[in-house]
Structures are given as structure tokens and as C-alpha cells.
C-alpha positions in Angstrom: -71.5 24.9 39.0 -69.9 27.6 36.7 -72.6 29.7 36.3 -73.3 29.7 40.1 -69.5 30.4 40.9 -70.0 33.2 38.8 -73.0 34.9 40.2 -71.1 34.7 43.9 -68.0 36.5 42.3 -70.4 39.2 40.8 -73.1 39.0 43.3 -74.6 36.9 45.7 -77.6 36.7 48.7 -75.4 38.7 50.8 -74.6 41.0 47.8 -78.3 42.2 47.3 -77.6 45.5 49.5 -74.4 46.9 47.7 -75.4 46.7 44.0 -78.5 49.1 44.3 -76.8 51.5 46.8 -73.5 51.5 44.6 -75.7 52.2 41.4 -77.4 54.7 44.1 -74.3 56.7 44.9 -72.9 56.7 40.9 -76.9 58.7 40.4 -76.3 61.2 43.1 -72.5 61.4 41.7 -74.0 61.9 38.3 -76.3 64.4 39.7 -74.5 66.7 41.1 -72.5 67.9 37.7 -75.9 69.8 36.2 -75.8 71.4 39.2 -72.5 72.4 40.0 -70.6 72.2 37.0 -70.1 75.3 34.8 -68.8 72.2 32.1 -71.4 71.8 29.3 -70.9 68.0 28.6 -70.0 67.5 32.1 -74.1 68.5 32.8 -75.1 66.5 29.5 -73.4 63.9 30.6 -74.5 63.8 34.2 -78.3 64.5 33.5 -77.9 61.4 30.8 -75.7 59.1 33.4 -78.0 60.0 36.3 -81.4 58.9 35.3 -78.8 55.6 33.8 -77.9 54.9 37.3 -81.0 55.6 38.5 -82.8 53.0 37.0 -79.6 50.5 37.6 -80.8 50.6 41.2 -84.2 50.3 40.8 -83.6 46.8 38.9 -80.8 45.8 40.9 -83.2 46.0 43.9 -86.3 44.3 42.8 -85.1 41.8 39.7 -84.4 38.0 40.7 -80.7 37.0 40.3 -78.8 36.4 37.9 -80.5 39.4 35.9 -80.5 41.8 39.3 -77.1 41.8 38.2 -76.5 41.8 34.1 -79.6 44.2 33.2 -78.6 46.9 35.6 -75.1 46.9 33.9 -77.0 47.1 30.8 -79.3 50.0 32.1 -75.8 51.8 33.5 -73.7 51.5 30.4 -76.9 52.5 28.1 -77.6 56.5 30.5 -73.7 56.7 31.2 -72.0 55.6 28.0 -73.8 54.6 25.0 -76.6 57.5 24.9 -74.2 60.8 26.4 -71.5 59.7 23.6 -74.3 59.8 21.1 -75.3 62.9 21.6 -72.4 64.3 22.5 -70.5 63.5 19.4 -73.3 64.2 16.9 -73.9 67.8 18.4 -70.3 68.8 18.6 -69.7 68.9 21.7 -66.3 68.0 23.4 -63.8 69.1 26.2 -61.0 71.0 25.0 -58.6 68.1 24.5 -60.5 66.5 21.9 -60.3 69.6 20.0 -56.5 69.5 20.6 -56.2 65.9 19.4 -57.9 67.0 16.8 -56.1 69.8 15.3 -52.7 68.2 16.1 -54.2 65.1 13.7 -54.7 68.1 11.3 -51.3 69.5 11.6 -49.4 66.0 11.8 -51.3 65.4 8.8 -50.5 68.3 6.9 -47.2 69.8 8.2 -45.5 66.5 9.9 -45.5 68.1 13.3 -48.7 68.0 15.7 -47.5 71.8 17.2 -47.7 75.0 16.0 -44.9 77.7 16.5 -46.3 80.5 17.9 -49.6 79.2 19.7 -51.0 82.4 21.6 -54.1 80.7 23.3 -54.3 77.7 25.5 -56.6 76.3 22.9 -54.1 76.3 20.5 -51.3 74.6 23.2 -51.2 70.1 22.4 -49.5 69.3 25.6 -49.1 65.8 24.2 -46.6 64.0 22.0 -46.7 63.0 19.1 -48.1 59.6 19.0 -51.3 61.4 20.6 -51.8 63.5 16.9 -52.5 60.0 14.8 -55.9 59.9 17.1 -57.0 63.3 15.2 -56.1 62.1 11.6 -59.6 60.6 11.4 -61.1 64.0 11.6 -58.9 65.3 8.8 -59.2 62.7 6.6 -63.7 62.7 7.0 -64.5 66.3 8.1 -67.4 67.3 9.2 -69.7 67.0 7.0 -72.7 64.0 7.9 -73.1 62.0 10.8 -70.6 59.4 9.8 -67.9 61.6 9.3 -68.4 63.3 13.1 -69.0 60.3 14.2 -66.0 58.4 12.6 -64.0 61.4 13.0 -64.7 62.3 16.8 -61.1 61.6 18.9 -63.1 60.4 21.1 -64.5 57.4 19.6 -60.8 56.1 18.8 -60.0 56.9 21.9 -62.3 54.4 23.4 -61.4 52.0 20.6 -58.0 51.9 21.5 -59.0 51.5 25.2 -61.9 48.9 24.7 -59.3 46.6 22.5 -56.3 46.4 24.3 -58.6 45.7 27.8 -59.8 42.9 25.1 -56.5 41.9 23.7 -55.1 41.6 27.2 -57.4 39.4 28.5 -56.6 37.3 25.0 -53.4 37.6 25.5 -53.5 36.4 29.2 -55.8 33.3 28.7 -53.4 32.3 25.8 -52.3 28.2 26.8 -48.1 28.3 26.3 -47.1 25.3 24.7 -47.2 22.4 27.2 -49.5 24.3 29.3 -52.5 22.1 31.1 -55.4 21.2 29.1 -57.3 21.1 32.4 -56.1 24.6 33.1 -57.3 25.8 29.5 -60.7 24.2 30.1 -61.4 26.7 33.0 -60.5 30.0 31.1 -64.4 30.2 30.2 -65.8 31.0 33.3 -62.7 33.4 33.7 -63.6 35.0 31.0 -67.1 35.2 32.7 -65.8 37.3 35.6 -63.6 39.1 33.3 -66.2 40.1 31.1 -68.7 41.6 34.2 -65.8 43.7 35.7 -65.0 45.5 32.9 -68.6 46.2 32.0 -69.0 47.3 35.5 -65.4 49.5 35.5 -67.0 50.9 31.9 -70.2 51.5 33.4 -69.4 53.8 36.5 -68.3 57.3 36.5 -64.4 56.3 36.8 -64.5 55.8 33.0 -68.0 56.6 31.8 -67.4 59.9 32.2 -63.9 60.7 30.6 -65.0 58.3 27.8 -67.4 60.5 26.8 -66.2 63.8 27.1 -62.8 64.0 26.2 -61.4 59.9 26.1 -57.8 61.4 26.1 -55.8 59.9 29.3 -58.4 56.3 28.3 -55.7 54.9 25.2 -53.0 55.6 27.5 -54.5 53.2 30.3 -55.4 50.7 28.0 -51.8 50.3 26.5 -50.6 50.5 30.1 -52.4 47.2 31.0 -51.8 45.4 28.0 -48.1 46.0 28.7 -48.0 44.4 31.4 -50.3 41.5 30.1 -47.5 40.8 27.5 -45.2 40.5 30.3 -46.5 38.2 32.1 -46.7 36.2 29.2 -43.1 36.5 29.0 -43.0 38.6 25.5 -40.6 41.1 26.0 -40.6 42.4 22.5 -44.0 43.0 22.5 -44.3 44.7 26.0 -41.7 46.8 24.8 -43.8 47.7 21.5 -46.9 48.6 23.7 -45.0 50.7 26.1 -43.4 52.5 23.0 -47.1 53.4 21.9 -48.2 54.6 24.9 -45.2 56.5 25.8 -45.5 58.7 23.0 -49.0 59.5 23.8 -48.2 61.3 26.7 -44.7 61.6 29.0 -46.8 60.0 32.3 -46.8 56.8 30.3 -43.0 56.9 31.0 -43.0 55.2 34.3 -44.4 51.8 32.8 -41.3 51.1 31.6 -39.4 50.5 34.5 -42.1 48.7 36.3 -43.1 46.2 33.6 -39.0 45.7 32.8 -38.7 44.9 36.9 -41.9 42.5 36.3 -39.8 41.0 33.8 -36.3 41.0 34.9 -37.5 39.0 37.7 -39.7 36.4 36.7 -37.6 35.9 33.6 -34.1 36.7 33.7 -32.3 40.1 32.9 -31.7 39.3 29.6 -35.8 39.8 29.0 -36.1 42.6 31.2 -33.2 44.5 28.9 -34.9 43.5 25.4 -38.3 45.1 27.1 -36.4 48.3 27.9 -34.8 48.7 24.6 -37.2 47.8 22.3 -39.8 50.6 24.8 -36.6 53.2 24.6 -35.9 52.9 21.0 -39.9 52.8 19.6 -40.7 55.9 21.7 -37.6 57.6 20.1 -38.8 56.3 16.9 -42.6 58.0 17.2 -41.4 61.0 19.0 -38.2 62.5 17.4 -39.3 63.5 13.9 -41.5 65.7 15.6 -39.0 66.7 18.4 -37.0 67.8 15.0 -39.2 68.9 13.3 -40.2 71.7 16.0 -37.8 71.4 19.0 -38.8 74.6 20.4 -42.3 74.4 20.3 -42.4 70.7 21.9 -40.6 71.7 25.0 -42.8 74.7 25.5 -46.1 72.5 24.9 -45.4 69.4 26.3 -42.7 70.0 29.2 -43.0 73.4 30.7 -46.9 74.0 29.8 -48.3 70.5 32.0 -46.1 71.5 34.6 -47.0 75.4 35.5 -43.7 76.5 33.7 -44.9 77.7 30.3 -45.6 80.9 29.2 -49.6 80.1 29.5 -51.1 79.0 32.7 -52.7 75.6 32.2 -56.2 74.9 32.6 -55.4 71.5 35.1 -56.0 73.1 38.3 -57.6 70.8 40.4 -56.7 71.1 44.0 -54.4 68.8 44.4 -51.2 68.9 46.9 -48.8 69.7 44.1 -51.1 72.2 42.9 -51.2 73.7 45.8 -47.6 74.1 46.6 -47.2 75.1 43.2 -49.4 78.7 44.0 -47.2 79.7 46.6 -44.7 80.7 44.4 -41.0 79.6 43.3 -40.5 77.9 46.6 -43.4 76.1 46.9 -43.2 75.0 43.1 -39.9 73.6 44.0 -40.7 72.1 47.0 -43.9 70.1 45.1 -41.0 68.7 42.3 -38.6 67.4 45.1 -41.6 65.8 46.6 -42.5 64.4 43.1 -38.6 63.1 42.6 -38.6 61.4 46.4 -41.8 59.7 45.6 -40.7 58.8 42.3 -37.1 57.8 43.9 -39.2 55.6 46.6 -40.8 54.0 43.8 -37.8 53.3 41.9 -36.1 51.6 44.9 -38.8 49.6 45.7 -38.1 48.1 42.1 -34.9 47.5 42.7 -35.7 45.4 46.4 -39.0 44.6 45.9 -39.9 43.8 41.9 -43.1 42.6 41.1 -43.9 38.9 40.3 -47.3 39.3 38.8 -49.8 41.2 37.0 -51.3 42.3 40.7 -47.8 43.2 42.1 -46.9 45.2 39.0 -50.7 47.6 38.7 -50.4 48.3 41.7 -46.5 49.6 41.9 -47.8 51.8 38.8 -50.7 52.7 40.2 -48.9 54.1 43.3 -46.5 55.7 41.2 -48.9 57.5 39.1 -50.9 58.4 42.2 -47.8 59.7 43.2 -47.0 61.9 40.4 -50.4 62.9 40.0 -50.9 64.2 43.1 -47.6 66.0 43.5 -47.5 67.3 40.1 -47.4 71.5 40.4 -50.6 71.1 37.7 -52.7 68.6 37.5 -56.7 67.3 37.6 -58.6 64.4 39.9 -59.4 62.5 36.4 -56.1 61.7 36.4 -56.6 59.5 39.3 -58.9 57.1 37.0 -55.8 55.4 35.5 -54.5 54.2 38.8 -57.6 53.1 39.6 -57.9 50.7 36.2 -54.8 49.4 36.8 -55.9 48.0 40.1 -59.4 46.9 38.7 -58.3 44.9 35.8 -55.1 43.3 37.4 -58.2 41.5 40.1 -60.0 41.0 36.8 -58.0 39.3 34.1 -56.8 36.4 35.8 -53.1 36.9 35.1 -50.6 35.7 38.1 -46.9 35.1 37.9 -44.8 35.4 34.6 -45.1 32.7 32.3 -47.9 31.1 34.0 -50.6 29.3 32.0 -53.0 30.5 34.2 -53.5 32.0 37.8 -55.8 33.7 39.9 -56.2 37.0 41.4 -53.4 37.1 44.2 -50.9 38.7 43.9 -46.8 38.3 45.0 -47.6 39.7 48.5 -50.2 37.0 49.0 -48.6 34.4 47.8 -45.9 34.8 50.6 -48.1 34.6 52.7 -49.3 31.1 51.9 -52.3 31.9 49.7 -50.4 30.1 46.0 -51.5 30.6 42.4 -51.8 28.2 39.7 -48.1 29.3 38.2 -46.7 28.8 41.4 -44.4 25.6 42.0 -46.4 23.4 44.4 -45.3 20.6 46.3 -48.7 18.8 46.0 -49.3 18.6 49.9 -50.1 21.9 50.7 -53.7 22.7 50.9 -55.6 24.6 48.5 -57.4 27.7 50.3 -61.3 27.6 50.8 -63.7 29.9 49.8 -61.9 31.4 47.1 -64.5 29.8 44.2 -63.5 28.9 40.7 -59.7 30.1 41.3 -59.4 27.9 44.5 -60.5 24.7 42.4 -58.3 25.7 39.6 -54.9 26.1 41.9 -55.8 22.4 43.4 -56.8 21.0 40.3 -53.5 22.2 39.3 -51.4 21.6 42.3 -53.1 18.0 42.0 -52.0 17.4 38.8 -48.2 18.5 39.1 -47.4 16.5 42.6 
């Protein structure tokens, strides 16, 4: 019964349409970069991720199930991860930014501070804090020299470590039983983990994160953090949400709106006292990682991290993807103003919906970051469309991981909204007459197993 519940959530007779033209549209996707892109791993990649894809389809259409589904992810993560990463990190080659991680490693390493004074080329700009630099010190402690050490030493591999263990340590953390939490409830987790498992080898697998994973990896650490933040808090742990938050926040400054959501998350699940232990322990760490550096080179910090990202540096930045704020930004002072007041109304909006609205669960929490990110990303006076991948892992693994209200042992997928609307999870309070919803597969047996067991 398991194993069939999960082939219906990954795929089922109706399903046997989607998969091959989903893998269908991540080839042409792939495709397209050798022929428009003037990016060098961008066309490695895509020529790699392409014929991946390609042959994701092809055995998603004509394999019998359950395999139409697991060897195609196999097939997509072998072309668009495993064998571009490979090859791109034992040749050398690497966007900018991991050359910028790099260095900054190098110069945190050598000098304390990841910036140098007088930069004079983009290239030599790290428009990241200081937590960002300890993702370099690899390469300056191996070199160069063999495969290990570029292997080993390649930002980019850390990067994904980083990402790949905290998506694995918040689904750990999650499925973790609180004492007096259901036995029945615990015995379920397995076939969570199931589901958990194939969406996040799918997420890996397409473009979304396939691609930045293997040539550059640099926004990746930053979303993993992110969502194992807010796994922590639903768990209740407000020390260690706040210790996450502190490590991604001084990885880069659009980390910094975490911290408010996952306190609201919190704050009102689990009292204010909680909510204020998350916030201080986030404030303080991030002060703790950033301001020897910030000291250290206070000049030089503002210039690279502050007024370069943003279009107000002495260098123009390389993110100039044609997004609105970008756009506003190239009309000039005005419409560089105009783009920041739309950034602080959205941000504002955001911030009030906290306030009225908090989040009561993993779902309800991803997505107010994800819309605030998307906000900022969009209206930000520089920025690129990668950006947009984090919002879009928030919103994936929240669905995924199986982590409802705060403190509850275990829960399914909805999320505050649909709870009000009559649809309960498992750590919701149940009456024991209410009827559990149909259709909704291993999670709808689990809430009435659980409902059942509490009336």
C-alpha cells in the first residue's frame, strides 16, 4: 500500500503524459544555451544537460512504472549534474563568482578580511560578506595542483555540500518524534521520506538548480540554510533557527529577510518569548561573523557589498538581467529611486502581513519568503533571473518535507490557509468527528489515523 501511495504522489496512469514532456521541455531549455549563450559553461552545461534530459524522456515514455519514474531521474541528474560538474570542475572552468569565493577564501585566509582596498576590476569586487569567504578556504589550503585538490578545492562543490545537507538535515530534523509524540505517527515517516526523497531528486535534477549547481553554486548554501531555518522552527528550536539564520545571513545581505519571517513563524505558534530568542541569537551570530571583517576593512565592505549589488558603486555590476528594477534603474537617478521605494513598499507589505497574518507552518512561512524575495529580486535596481531559483526552493521543499504546524510531530503538506479552510493537518487539534478529507493518499490516512487516536 506504501509503495503504491508513493508512485501516485510521484506519478501515476494519468501521470504518464507530463513526465516525458516535462523532461521534454528541460532538453529544449538546455538546448537553447549552446546556442544563444555567449557563457562558456552555460553551453557545456547545456550541451551535457540536454542530451540528460533527452534521454529522461525517452524512458519516461516507454519504461513500465515504477521505473518510468526513478531511472529517468537517474538519467536527468547523471547529463545535468553529475557529468557537467565533472568536467567543469576538473577543466577549470567556473562563472565569475566562484572565482570570487575563491579569492576572498584566499584573502580571509591570509589577511582576515575577504576584500581588498583598492579593487580596480569587477573581478576583483566580493559582493558578499564574510561568511561567504570560509567557502574559498578549501582552495587555499589544496591549490591547484591534481585532481583532488581542484576537485576538493572548487567553491562549487562545498557549495552544493552545504546545500545538499541542510535539504537532508531538514528533512531529519522535521521527521524527528518530540517526546510523547505518536508511535503510530513515527511509523509513517518512511513513506514520507519516500516522497521526500523523489522531490528533491527531481528539484536537483531540473534546470532550477542543476544549472547554478554547476556553474557557479553561489546563491545554492544560502537556500539551503534558508529552509533548514525554518525546519528548526517548526520544530520549536529557537536557538537553533536563530544559529542557521546567523549562517546564512552572513553569506549574503538577501538572507536578511528570513529573520523576520521564521521569528513571526515562531512568535505565533509558540509564544513571543521564542520568537525573541530566534531573533537574538540570528542578530547577535550575524554580528559575530560579519564585524571583524566590517573592522577590519569598513570602507571597502560598504563599497563591495552595499553600493556595488545595487548599481551605486563605483563599477557597474555585471547582474543585468532585465528585470523591472533593473529597468527603472537605467533611466537614471529618478528611476533608480523610484525602483528602491517600490522595493521598500513591497518589503513594507510583506512586513505587515507578518504582523496580521504570521505564518503557522513550514508552507505558510516559504511562501511569505518566497514572495518577499521575489519581491526584492525583481525590484532590486541590479539583479539576475537565477535569483528567482531560491523562491522557487522554498515553495518546492515546504510541499516536500512533510513539516505542518509548529511543534507538530508530524503533518502533511497544507499549509495555514488550508487548514482554515477545513482541510486539518496532523498537528492540528481535532475534535475526532470531523472527517478526514479523501483523496489526499498517505497524508489523509495519517491526519485520521491521528485524529482517531486523540478523540
Amino acid at each position: 500500500m506504501a509503495s503504491r501511495t508513493r508512485e501516485q504522489q510521484v506519478g501515476g496512469p494519468g501521470a504518464s503524459w507530463w513526465w516525458p514532456v516535462g523532461w521534454l521541455l528541460a532538453a529544449g531549455w538546455a538546448a537553447a544555451f549552446p546556442l544563444v549563450s555567449d557563457v562558456g559553461t552555460h553551453r557545456v552545461w547545456g550541451v551535457c544537460a540536454a542530451f540528460g534530459y533527452t534521454a529522461a524522456a525517452v524512458a519516461a515514455r516507454v519504461l513500465p512504472r515504477p521505473r518510468a519514474v526513478r531511472v529517468p531521474v537517474v538519467l536527468a541528474l547523471a547529463g545535468a549534474v553529475v557529468l557537467p560538474l565533472l568536467l567543469l570542475v576538473l577543466t577549470g572552468q567556473a562563472q565569475s563568482e566562484v572565482d570570487v569565493i575563491e579569492r576572498s577564501g584566499r584573502l580571509l585566509y591570509a589577511t582576515g578580511t575577504p576584500y581588498l582596498d583598492a579593487p580596480r576590476r569587477v573581478e576583483e569586487y566580493t559582493p558578499y560578506l564574510p561568511g561567504m569567504a570560509l567557502l574559498g578556504i578549501p582552495r587555499a589550503l589544496l591549490g591547484e595542483h591534481g585532481w583532488a585538490a581542484r576537485y576538493f578545492g572548487d567553491a562549487r562543490v562545498w557549495c552544493a555540500a552545504v546545500f545538499l545537507s541542510c535539504l537532508v538535515a531538514s528533512r531529519a530534523v522535521v521527521r524527528r518524534r518530540r517526546p510523547g509524540g505518536s508511535a503510530h505517527l513515527r511509523s509513517h515517516v518512511p513513506d514520507g521520506d519516500g516522497r521526500f526523497a523523489a522531490v528533491t531528486a527531481v528539484l536537483i535534477a531540473s534546470p532550477v538548480v542543476a544549472l547554478p549547481l554547476c556553474v557557479s553554486g553561489v546563491d545554492l548554501p544560502l537556500a539551503g540554510l534558508c529552509v533548514l531555518a525554518v525546519a528548526f522552527a517548526v520544530r520549536g528550536r529557537p536557538v537553533a533557527a536563530g544559529l542557521v539564520l546567523a549562517a546564512a545571513c552572513s553569506l549574503k545581505w538577501t538572507a536578511w529577510p528570513a529573520i523576520p519571517v521564521v521569528v513571526a513563524l515562531l512568535g505565533c505558534a509558540s509564544g513571543a518569548r521564542h520568537g525573541l530568542r530566534c531573533a537574538g541569537t540570528a542578530v547577535a551570530g550575524t554580528a559575530l561573523l560579519v564585524l571583524p571583517s566590517a573592522l577590519l576593512s569598513p570602507g571597502p565592505m560598504v563599497e563591495q557589498v552595499l553600493a556595488f549589488p545595487t548599481g551605486r558603486g563605483e563599477l557597474a555590476t555585471p547582474a543585468t538581467s532585465p528585470l523591472p528594477g533593473r529597468l527603472l534603474a537605467e533611466q537614471g537617478a529618478t528611476g533608480w529611486a523610484v525602483a528602491v521605494t517600490l522595493l521598500l513598499c513591497g518589503a513594507s507589505a510583506v512586513g505587515l502581513s507578518l504582523v496580521l497574518r504570521p505564518p503557522r507552518d513550514a508552507v505558510g512561512a516559504a511562501d511569505r519568503l518566497a514572495v518577499g524575495l521575489s519581491i526584492a529580486f525583481l525590484l532590486a535596481p541590479a539583479g539576475r533571473f537565477g535569483y528567482l531559483a531560491l523562491p522557487v526552493l522554498l515553495v518546492v521543499w515546504a510541499r516536500s518535507v512533510g513539516a505542518g504546524s509548529v511543534g507538530a510531530p508530524w503533518s502533511g503538506t497544507g499549509s495555514a490557509d488550508a487548514r482554515s479552510s477545513g482541510t486539518r493537518s496532523v498537528g492540528a487539534p481535532s475534535s475526532g468527528t470531523e472527517p478526514a478529507p479523501q483523496d489526499r493518499g498517505a497524508d489523509a490516512q495519517l491526519a485520521t489515523a491521528g485524529a482517531g487516536r486523540r478523540s
